[in-house]
C-alpha positions as CSV (number, residue, x, y, z in Angstrom):
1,X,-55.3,-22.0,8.4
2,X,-54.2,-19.7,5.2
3,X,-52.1,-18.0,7.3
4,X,-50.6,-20.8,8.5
5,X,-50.0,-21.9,4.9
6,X,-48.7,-18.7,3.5
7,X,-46.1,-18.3,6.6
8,X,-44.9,-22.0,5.3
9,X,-45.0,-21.5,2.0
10,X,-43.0,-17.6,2.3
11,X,-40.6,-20.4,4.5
12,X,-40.0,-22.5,2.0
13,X,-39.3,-20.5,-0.5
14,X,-36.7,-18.8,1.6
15,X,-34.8,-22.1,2.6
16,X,-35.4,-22.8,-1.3
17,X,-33.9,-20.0,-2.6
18,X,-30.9,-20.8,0.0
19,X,-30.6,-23.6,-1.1
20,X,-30.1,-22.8,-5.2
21,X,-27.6,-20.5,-4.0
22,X,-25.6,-22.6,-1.6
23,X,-25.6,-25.2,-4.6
24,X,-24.6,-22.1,-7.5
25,X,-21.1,-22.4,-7.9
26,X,-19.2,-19.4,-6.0
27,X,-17.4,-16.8,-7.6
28,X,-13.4,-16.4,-7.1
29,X,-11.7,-13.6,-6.3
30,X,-7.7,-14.2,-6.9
31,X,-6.4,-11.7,-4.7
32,X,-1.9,-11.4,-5.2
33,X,0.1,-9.5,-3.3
34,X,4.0,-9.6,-2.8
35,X,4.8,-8.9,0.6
36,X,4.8,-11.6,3.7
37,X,1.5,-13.0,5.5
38,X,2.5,-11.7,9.0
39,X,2.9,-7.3,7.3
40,X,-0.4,-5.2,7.7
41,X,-1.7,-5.5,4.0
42,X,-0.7,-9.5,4.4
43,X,-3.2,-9.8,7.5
44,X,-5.8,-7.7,6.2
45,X,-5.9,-9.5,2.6
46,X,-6.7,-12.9,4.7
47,X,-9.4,-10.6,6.9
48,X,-11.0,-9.5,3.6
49,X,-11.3,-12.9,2.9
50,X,-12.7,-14.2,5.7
51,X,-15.5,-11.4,6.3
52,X,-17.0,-11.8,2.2
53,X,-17.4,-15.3,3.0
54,X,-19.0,-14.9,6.3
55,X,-21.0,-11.7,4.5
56,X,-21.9,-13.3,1.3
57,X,-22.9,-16.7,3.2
58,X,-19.8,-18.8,1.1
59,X,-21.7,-16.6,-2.5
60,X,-17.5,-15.0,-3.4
61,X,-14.5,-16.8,-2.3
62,X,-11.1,-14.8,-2.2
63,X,-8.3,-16.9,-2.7
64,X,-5.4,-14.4,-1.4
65,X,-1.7,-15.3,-2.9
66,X,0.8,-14.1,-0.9
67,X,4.6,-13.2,-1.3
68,X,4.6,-13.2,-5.0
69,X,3.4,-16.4,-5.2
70,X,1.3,-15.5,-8.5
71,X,2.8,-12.3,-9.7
72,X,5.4,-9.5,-8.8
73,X,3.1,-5.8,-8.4
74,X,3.8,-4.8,-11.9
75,X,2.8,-8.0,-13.2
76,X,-0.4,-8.4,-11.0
77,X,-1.6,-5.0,-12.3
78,X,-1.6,-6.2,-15.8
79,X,-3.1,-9.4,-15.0
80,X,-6.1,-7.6,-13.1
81,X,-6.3,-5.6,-16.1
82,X,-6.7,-8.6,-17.9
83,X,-9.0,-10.3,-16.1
84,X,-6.4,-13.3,-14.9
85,X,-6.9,-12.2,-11.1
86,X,-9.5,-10.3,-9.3
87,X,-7.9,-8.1,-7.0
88,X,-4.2,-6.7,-6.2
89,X,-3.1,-4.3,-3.6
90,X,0.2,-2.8,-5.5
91,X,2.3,0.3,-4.0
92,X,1.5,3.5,-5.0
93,X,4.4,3.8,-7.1
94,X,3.7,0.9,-9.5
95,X,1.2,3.0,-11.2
96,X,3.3,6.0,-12.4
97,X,3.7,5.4,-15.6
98,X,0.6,5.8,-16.8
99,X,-1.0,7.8,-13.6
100,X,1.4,10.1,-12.5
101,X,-0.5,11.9,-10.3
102,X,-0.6,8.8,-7.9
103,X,3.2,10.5,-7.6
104,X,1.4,12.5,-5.3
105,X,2.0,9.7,-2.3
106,X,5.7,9.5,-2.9
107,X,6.6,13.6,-2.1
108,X,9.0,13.5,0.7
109,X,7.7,15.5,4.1
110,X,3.8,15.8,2.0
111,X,2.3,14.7,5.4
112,X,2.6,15.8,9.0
113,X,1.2,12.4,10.2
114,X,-1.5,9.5,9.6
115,X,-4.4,11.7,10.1
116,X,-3.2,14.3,7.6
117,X,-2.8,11.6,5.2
118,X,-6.0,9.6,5.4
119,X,-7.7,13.1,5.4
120,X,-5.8,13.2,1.8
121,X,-7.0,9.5,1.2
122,X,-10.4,9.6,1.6
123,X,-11.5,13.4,0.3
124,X,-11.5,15.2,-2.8
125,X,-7.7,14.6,-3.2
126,X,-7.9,10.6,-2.8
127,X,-11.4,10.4,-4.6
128,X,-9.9,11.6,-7.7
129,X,-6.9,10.0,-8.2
130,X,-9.3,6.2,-7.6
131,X,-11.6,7.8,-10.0
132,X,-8.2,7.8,-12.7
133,X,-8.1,4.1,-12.3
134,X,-10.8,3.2,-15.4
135,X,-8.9,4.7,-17.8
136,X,-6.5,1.5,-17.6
137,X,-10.0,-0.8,-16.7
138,X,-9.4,-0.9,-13.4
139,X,-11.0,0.4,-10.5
140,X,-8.9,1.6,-7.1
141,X,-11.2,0.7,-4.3
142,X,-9.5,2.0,-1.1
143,X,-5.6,3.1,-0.4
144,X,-3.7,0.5,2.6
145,X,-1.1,1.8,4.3
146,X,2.4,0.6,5.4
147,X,3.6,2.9,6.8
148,X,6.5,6.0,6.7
149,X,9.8,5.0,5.8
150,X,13.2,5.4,7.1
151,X,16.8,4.6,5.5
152,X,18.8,1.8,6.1
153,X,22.0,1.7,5.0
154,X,25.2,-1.2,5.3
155,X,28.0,1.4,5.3
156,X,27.6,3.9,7.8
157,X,25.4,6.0,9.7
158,X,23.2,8.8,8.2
159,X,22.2,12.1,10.4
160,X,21.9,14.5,7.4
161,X,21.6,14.6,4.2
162,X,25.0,14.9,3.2
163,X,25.6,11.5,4.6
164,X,23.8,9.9,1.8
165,X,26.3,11.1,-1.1
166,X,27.8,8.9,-2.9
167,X,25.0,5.5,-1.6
168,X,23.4,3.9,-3.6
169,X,19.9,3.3,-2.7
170,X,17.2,0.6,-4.4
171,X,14.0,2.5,-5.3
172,X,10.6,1.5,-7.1
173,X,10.1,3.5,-10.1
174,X,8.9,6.3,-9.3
175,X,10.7,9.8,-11.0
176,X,9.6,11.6,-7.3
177,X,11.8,9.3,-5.8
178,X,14.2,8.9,-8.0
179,X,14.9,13.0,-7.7
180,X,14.5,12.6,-3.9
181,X,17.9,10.5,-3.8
182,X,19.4,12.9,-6.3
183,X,18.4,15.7,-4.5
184,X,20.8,13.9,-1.7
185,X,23.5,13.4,-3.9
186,X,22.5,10.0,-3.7
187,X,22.3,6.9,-6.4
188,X,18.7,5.6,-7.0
189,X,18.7,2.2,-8.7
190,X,15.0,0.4,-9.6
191,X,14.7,-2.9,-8.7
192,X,12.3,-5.4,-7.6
193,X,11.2,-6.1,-4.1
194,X,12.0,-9.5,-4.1
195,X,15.5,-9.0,-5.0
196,X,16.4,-6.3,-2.0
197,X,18.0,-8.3,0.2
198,X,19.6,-10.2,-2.3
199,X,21.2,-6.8,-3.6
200,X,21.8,-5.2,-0.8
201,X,23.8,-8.8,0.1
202,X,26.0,-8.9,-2.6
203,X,27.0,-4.8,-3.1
204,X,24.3,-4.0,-5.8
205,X,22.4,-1.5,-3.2
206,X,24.2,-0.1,-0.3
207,X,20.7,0.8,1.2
208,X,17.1,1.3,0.9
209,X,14.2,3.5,2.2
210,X,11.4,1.2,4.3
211,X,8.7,1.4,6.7
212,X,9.6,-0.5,9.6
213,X,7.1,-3.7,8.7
214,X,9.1,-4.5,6.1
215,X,12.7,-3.7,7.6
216,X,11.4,-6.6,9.8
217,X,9.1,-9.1,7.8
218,X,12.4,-9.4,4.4
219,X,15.5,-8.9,7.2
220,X,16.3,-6.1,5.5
221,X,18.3,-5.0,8.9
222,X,20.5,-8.4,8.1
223,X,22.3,-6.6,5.5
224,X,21.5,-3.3,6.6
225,X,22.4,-2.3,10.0
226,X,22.6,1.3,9.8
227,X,18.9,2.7,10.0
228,X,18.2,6.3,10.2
229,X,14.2,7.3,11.6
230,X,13.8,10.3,8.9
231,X,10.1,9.1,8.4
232,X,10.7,11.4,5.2
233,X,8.2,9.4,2.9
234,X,4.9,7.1,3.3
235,X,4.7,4.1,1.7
236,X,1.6,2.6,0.9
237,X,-0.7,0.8,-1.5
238,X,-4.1,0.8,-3.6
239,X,-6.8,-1.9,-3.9
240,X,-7.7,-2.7,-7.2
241,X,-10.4,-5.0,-8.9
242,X,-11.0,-5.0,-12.8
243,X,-13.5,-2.7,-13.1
244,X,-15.4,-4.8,-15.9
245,X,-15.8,-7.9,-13.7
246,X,-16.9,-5.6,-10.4
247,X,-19.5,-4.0,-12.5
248,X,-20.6,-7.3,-13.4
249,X,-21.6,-8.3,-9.7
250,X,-25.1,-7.9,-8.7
251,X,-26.1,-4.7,-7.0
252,X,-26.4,-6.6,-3.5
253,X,-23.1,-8.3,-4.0
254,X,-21.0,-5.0,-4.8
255,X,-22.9,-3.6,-1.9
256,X,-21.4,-6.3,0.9
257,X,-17.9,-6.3,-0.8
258,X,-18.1,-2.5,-0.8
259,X,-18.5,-2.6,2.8
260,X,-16.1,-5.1,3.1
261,X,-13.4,-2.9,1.7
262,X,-14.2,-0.1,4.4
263,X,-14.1,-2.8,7.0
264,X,-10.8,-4.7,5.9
265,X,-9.4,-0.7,4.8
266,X,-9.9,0.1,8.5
267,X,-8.6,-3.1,10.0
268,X,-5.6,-2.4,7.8
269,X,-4.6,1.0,8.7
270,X,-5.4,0.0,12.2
271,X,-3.1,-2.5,12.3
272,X,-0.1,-1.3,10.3
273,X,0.0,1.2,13.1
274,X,0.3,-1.0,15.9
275,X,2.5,-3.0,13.9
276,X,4.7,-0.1,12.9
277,X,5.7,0.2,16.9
278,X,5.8,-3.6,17.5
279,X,8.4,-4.2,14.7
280,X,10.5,-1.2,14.9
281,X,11.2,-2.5,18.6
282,X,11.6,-5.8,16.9
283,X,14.1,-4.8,14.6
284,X,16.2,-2.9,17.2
285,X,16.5,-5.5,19.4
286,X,19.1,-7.0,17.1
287,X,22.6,-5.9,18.5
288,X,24.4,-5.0,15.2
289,X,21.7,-2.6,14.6
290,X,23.2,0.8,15.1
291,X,19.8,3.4,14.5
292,X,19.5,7.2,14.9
293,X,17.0,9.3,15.8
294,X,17.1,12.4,14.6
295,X,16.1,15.9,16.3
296,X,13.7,18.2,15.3
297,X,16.3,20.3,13.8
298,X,17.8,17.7,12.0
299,X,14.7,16.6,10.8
300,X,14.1,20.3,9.5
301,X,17.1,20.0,7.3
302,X,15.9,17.0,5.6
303,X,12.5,18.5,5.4
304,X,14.0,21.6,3.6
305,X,16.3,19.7,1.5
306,X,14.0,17.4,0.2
307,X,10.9,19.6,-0.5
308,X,12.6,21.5,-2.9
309,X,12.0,19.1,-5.6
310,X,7.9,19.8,-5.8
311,X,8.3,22.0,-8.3
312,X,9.6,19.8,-10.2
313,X,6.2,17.7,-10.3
314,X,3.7,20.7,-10.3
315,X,2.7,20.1,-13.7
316,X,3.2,16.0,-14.1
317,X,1.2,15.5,-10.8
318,X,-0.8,18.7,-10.9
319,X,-0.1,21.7,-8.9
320,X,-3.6,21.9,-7.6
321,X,-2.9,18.4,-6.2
322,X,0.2,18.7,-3.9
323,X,-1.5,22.5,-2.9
324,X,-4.6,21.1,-1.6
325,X,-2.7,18.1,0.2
326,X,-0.6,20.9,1.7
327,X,-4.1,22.6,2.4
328,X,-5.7,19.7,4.5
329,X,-2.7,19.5,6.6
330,X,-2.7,22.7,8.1
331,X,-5.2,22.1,10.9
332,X,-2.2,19.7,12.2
């Protein structure tokens, strides 16, 4: 019979204790981002979502914004920072100004392919530049990928360098890519992502370097027929959370969003692969879409072209950086 009781009582308590929890009010996370639902980092912000509220039985809510709905990437970083929102996922090269060896990511022809890069990601390389992130109070949690970019251009088509002299190309601020274009005797110009089509529209911009998600997702093609598959640069983003409110969760808590970083992280890069191919076919279907495809040897040109602007970064991004990136990649 006391065993009978204690296996009710240990019961009870258990349905108890679910019970206070289920009524405790949940915490938020405001998760902005600026790009469309249907792009990889769009999808796997709604799967994060939805696996910490199956994970943490309804405990953490993320509400994700999308499309700039809240903020534009330089604004979300500084309201993470403050505490405003929970979580962003930014590009790489929104952080530069005060973490320039995130610059690292923007290096033209850095990476043979995805698995040199997420071998850069997530070892020594990748650990260290997240571990830069508290000096701003932030923490970077895990890098998402878009994907490698190509040109697209609205007045003519590019095959080599050369061709891009005299274009005018939107850029984020980054000063790798801003001497990438010089280096092609191009015109870099900042601006906004939410005002590229615009600009590229109206003559601002005559083109722009994307990976093919979002040549497809903001119609970029629309006003920029001409796209060239260099594949010269990788675009992608980090996962931030203030790092003041994350160390404020309970141990168990951190623990199931931690894995549900991995998990959504995965899902991401996963995805923006598949989507990658899907789009790019998507995007040439369009008739006044004139692409090239360059050959290897064309390729090589742009590769020796554009590398030669590394030294250029050794000591903003850190030699021993871009070395050991160039290290992990030669087993591919």
């Amino acid at each position: 019979m006391k065993r009978g009781l204690l296996t009710w009582l240990v019961a009870f308590v258990a349905v108890l204790a679910f019970s206070v929890a289920a009524l405790a009010k949940p915490i938020v996370i405001k998760f902005s981002h600026v790009v469309a639902v249907d792009t990889p980092k769009g999808k796997a912000a709604n799967y994060f979502a939805k696996i910490v509220k199956e994970r943490t039985h309804g405990q953490v809510i993320v509400k994700v914004y999308p499309n700039a709905m809240l903020y534009g990437d330089r604004a979300a970083i500084e309201a993470v920072q403050m505490g405003t929102i929970q979580m962003a996922c930014p590009a790489t090269a929104k952080f530069t100004g005060w973490l320039p060896e995130i610059q690292l990511f923007d290096l033209p022809f850095l990476f043979k392919n995805s698995e040199h890069l997420h071998k850069v990601m997530d070892g020594p390389v990748g650990k260290k530049i997240l571990g830069l992130f508290r000096r701003k109070g932030l923490l970077g949690l895990a890098f998402w990928d878009n994907g490698f970019k190509v040109l697209s251009n609205n007045k003519h088509p590019i095959v080599l360098p050369k061709d891009c002299k005299g274009l005018k190309f939107r850029i984020m601020s980054s000063r790798v890519l801003e001497a990438q274009f010089k280096a092609l005797g191009a015109s870099p110009q900042v601006l906004p992502f939410s005002e590229v089509y615009s600009a590229l529209e109206q003559g601002v911009v005559d083109g722009c370097e994307n990976p093919w998600s979002n040549l497809y997702t903001k119609k970029f093609y629309e006003v920029a027929p001409y796209t060239t598959e260099t594949y010269h640069g990788y675009l992608g983003y980090v996962l931030i959370t203030n790092a003041k409110f994350w160390d404020s969760l309970s141990p168990k808590l951190r623990k199931i969003l931690e894995g549900c970083v991995r998990d959504a992280t995965a899902y991401e890069r996963k995805l923006a692969e598949e989507l990658t191919k899907k789009q790019r076919e998507l995007v040439l279907k369009d008739p006044k879409v004139k692409d090239v495809v360059l050959t290897p040897e064309q390729r090589e040109v742009w590769r020796k072209t554009l590398v030669k602007i590394y030294p250029k970064f050794y000591k903003t991004i850190g030699k021993d950086l871009i070395e050991e990136a160039i290290k992990e990649g030669k087993s591919f």
